[in-house]
C-alpha positions in Angstrom: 195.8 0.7 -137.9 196.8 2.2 -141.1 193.6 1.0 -142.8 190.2 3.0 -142.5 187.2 3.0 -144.7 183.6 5.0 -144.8 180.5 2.8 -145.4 177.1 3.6 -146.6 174.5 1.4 -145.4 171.0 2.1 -147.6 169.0 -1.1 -146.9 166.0 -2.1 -148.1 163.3 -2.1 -145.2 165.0 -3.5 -142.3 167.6 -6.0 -143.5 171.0 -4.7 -141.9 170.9 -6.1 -138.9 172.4 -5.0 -135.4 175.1 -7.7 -135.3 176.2 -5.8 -139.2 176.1 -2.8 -137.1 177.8 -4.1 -134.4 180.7 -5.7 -136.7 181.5 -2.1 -138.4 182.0 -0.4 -135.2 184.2 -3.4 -134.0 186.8 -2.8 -136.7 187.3 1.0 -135.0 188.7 1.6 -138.4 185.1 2.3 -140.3 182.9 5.6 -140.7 179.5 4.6 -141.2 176.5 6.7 -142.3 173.1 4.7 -142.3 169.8 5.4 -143.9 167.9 3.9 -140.8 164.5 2.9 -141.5 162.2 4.9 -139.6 159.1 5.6 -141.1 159.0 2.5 -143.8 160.0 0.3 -141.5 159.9 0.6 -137.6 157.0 3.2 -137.7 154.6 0.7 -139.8 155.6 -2.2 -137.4 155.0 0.1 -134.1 150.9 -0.5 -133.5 149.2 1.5 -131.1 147.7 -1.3 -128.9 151.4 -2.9 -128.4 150.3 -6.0 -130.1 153.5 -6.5 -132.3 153.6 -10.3 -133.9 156.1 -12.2 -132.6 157.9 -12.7 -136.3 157.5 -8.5 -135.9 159.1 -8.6 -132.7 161.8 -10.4 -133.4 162.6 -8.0 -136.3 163.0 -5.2 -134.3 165.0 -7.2 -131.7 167.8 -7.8 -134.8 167.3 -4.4 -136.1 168.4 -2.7 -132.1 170.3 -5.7 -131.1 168.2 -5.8 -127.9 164.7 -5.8 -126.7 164.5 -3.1 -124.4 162.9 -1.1 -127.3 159.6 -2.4 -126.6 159.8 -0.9 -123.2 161.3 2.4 -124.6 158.0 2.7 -126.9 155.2 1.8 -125.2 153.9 2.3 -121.6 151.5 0.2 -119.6 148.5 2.8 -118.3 146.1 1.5 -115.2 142.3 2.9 -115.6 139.8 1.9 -113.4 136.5 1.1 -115.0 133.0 0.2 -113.8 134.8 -3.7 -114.0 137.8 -2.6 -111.5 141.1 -1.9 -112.7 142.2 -2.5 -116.1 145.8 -2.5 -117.7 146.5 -1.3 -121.4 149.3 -0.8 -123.0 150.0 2.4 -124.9 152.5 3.6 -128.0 154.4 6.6 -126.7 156.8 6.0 -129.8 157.2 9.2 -131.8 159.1 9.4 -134.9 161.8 12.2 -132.5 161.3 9.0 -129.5 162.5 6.4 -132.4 165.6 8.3 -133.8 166.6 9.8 -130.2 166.4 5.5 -129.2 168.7 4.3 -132.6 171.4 7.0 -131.7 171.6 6.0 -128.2 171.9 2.5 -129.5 174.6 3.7 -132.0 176.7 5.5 -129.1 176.7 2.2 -127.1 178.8 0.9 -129.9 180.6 3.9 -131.7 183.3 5.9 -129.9 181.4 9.8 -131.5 177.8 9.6 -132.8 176.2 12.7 -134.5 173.9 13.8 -132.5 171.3 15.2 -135.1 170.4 12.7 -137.7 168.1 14.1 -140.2 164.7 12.8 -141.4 164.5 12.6 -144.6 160.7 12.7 -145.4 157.7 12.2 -147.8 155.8 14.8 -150.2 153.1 14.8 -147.4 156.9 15.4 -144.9 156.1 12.0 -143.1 159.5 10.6 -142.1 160.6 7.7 -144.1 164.3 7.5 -143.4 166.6 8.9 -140.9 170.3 9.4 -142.3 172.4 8.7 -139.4 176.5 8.9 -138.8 179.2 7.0 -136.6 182.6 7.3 -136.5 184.6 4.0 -135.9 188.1 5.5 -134.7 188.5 7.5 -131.5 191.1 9.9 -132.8 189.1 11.2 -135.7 185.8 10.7 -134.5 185.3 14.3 -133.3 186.5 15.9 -136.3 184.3 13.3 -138.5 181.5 14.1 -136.4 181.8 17.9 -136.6 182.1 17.1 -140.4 178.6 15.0 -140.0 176.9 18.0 -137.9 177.9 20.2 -140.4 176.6 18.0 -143.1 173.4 17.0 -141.5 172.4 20.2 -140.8 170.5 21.3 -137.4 
């Protein structure tokens, strides 16, 4: 209660898992601002045709903490051909889809979430990163977060 702390979480690729995440926000005493990876590392691992490695897979499980984000980035689309009816699966995952996804994940866990992360891209402005804040304590989270906004821009 009389502790609190701010943490800045800049991993390399996708190493801090959801269960890290999951202990910050557990303390209710810790700030944290994340450089999420969106771009170099979700975005690479994301193919079009849904066909994700299962070592791949499992990454992305740790990095959510859950595997609903398959469903939340692809879709299965029914065409019928000269064969019948055939079933592919399609990547509806933007980079917007991906970052909207990882906040809602964050406010599942976090008592005030910014709400507008910012991208932080290439020379070419390809997304690499997306620098995203959660504020651990319920009493100060609304201030910290209208600090966040502020600092976020948007």
């Amino acid at each position: 209660k009389t502790h609190r702390a701010v943490v800045f979480l800049d991993p390399f690729g996708m190493q801090v898992t959801w269960e890290t995440i999951k202990a910050i926000a557990k303390t209710k005493a810790i700030d944290l601002w994340i450089l999420f990876p969106l771009g170099s590392g979700v975005g690479r691992l994301l193919r079009r045709d849904g066909n994700i490695e299962e070592n791949l897979k499992a990454k992305l499980d740790q990095l959510f903490g859950e595997k609903d984000w398959y469903d939340a980035f692809y879709q299965k689309k029914t065409q019928t051909t000269l064969f019948g009816e055939e079933t592919k699966v399609e990547k509806i995952a933007s980079y917007d889809l991906i970052s909207k996804y990882f906040v809602k994940r964050l406010r599942t866990i976090f008592p005030e979430v910014a709400p507008n992360p910012l991208p932080l891209t290439n020379s070419k402005n390809v997304p690499l990163f997306l620098l995203c804040f959660a504020a651990g304590n319920e009493k100060g989270g609304k201030t910290a977060v209208k600090i966040a906004k502020d600092i976020l821009g948007k």
